[in-house]
C-alpha positions as CSV (number, residue, x, y, z in Angstrom):
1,X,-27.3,-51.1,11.3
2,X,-28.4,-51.5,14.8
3,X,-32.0,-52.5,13.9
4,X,-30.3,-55.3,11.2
5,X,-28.3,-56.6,14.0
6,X,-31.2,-56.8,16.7
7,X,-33.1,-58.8,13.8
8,X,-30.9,-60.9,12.8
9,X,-30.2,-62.1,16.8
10,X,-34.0,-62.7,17.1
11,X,-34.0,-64.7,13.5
12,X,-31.0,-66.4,15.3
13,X,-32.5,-67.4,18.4
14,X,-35.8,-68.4,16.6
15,X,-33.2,-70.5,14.7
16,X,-31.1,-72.2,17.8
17,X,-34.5,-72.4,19.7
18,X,-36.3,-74.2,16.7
19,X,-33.4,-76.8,16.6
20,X,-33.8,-77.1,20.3
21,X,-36.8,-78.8,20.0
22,X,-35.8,-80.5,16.8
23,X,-32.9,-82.5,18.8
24,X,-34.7,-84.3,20.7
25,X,-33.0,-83.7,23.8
26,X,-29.7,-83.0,22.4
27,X,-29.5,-86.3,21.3
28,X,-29.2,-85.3,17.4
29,X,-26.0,-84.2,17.1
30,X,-26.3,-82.0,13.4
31,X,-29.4,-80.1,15.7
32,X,-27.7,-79.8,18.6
33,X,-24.8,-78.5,16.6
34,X,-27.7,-75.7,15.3
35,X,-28.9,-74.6,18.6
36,X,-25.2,-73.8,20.0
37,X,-24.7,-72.1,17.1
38,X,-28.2,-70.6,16.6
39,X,-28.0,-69.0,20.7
40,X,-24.4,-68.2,20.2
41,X,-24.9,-65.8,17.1
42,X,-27.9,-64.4,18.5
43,X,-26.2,-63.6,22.0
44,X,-23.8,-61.7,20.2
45,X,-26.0,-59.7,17.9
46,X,-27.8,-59.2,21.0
47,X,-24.4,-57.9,22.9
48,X,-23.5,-55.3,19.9
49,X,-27.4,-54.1,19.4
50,X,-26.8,-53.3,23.3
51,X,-23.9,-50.8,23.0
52,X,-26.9,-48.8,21.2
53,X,-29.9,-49.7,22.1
54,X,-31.2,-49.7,26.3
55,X,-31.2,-53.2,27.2
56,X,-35.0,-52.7,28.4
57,X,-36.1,-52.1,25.2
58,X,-33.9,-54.4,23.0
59,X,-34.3,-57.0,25.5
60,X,-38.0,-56.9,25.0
61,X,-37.9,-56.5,21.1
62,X,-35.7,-59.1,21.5
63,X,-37.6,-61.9,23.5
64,X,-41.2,-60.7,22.4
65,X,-40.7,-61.6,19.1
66,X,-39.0,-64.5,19.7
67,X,-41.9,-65.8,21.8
68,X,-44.5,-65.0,18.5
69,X,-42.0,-66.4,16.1
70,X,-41.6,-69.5,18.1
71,X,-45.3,-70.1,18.6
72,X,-45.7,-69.8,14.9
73,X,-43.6,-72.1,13.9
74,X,-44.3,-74.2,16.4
75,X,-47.7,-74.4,14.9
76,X,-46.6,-74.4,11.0
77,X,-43.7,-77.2,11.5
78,X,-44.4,-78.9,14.8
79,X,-48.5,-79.4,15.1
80,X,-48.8,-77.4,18.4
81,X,-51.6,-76.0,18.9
82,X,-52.5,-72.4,19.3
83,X,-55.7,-71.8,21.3
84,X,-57.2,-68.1,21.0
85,X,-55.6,-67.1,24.4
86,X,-52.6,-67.7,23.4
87,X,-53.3,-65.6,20.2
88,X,-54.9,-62.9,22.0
89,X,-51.5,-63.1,24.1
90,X,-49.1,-63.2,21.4
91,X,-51.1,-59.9,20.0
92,X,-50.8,-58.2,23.3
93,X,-47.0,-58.9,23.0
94,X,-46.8,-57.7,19.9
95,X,-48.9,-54.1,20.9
96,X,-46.7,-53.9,23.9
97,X,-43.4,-54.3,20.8
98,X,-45.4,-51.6,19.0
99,X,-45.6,-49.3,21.8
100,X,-42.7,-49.2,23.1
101,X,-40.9,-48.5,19.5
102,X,-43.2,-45.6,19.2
103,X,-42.4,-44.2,21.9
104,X,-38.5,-45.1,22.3
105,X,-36.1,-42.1,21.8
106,X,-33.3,-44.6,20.6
């Protein structure tokens, strides 16, 4: 159940972070409204997965694929731009994710 939890908080965050930049600066309320909601249901998930889970490793799961997930979609829904450093990056992040749940004894 842990592992539903800590994906749900990054779907969450991805969520809250996505309406971030969708508000404009927090000055569309209905998005702003999101991104409260988005970052408060992922800090919780985040707070139960870490009764479990060390916070290194959850932490890391945590923000590392947040960073991937928000660079994809800001590149499906937003038009950014992803250069091949940043690929190569995001790739690295996503080995580093790999290694460290091979290797975790959680």
């Amino acid at each position: 159940m842990v592992w539903i939890y800590l994906t749900l908080a990054i779907v969450a965050e991805t969520i809250g972070t996505s309406a971030l930049k969708a508000s404009d600066g927090f000055t569309r309320l209905a998005r702003s409204l999101v991104t409260v909601a988005g970052y408060a249901l992922s800090f919780w998930l985040l707070a139960l997965v870490l009764k479990t889970i060390p916070v290194g490793i959850a932490y890391a799961i945590w923000s590392g694929l947040g960073i991937v997930l928000i660079a994809l979609i800001g590149w499906l829904v937003f038009g950014q731009k992803l250069d091949p450093p940043a690929m190569i990056g995001m790739g690295l992040i996503v080995a580093g994710i790999v290694v460290m749940q091979l290797s975790a004894k959680v």
